[in-house]
C-alpha positions, 0 to 999 in steps of 0.5 A, a space after each residue: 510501549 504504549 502503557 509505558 507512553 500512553 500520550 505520544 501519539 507516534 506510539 498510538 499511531 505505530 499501534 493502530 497500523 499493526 492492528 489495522 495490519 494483523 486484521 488482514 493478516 488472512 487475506 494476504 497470502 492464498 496458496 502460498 500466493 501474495 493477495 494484493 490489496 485490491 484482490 483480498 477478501 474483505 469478508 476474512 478482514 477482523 472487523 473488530 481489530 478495524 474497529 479498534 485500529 479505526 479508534 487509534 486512529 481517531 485518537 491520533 487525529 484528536 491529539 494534533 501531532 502528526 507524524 509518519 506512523 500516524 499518517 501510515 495508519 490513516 492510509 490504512 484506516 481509510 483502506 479499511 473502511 471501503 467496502 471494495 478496492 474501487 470504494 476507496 477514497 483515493 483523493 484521501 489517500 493522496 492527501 495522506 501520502 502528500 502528508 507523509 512526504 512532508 515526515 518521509 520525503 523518501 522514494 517509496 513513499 513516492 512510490 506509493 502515493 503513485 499507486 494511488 494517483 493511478 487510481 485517482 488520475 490514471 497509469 499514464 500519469 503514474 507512470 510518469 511520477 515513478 519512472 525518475 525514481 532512483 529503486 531500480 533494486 526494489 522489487 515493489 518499484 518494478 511491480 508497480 510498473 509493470 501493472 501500470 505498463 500493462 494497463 497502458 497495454 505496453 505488455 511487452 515493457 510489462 513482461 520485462 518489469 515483470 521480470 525484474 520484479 520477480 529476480 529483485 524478491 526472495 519472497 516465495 508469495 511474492 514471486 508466485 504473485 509476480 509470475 501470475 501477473 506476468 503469464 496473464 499479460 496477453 
């Protein structure tokens, strides 16, 4: 697709996320258990697919033509480029993500930018921003919750959101990882 529009910018930007995507391929699942972001193995990361994905982006960000696959992309980018989880520059992310809703104005990406102002502000006010929104049936939303409810030490709202997350996903390293999350809450 990209030979055949070498200059549409959504194009590059679709291209970088699924390189930048494929480079932690390795490092999601382990013993058939989902590895979230902040528990993967960053020394199993292609570091050349990162370069090349980092290079998309840049070409992206050259080009001036922001849009939802480029902004996605630049969310990975900067995921990628920290040494370790906590390395990460949160406030950027947030920045991408206030960007993204400007594209996609949706739930999700309400969702997610959430996951990062956690980071950045704290649970508490994370949890503020996700408990109005309407994804009751998605799996992630309950996910998200109950790790925020759980580092708020709210365990017992944590097992039921835990709960919930793992009746809403038909994915096997999904639910393995959701279980895992609920036994240890204490």
């Amino acid at each position: 697709l990209r030979g055949l529009l070498p200059r549409e910018p959504e194009v590059t930007g679709l291209l970088a996320l699924q390189v930048l995507t494929e480079a932690r391929r390795e490092a999601r699942v382990r013993n058939g258990q989902l590895v979230p972001l902040d528990e993967q193995d960053r020394g199993s990361w292609n570091r050349a697919l990162i370069a090349e994905g980092h290079d998309l982006v840049r070409e992206c960000l050259r080009t001036n033509r922001p849009g939802r696959y480029q902004i996605l992309a630049a969310i990975n980018a900067v995921h990628t480029d920290a040494r370790t989880a906590s390395d990460s520059d949160w406030r950027q992310v947030i920045a991408l993500y206030d960007q993204l809703t400007r594209f996609d104005p949706s739930p999700i990406v309400v969702l997610n930018r959430a996951v990062a102002v956690a980071e950045l502000d704290g649970p508490e006010v994370a949890l503020a921003l996700i408990d109005r929104l309407p994804l009751t049936g998605y799996h992630a939303f309950h996910a998200v919750r109950a790790d925020l409810l759980a580092r708020l030490g709210r365990s017992a709202e944590a097992r039921d959101a835990y709960d919930a997350a793992i009746a809403a996903t038909g994915n096997t390293a999904e639910r393995a990882y959701l279980n895992r999350k609920r036994g240890e809450l204490v």
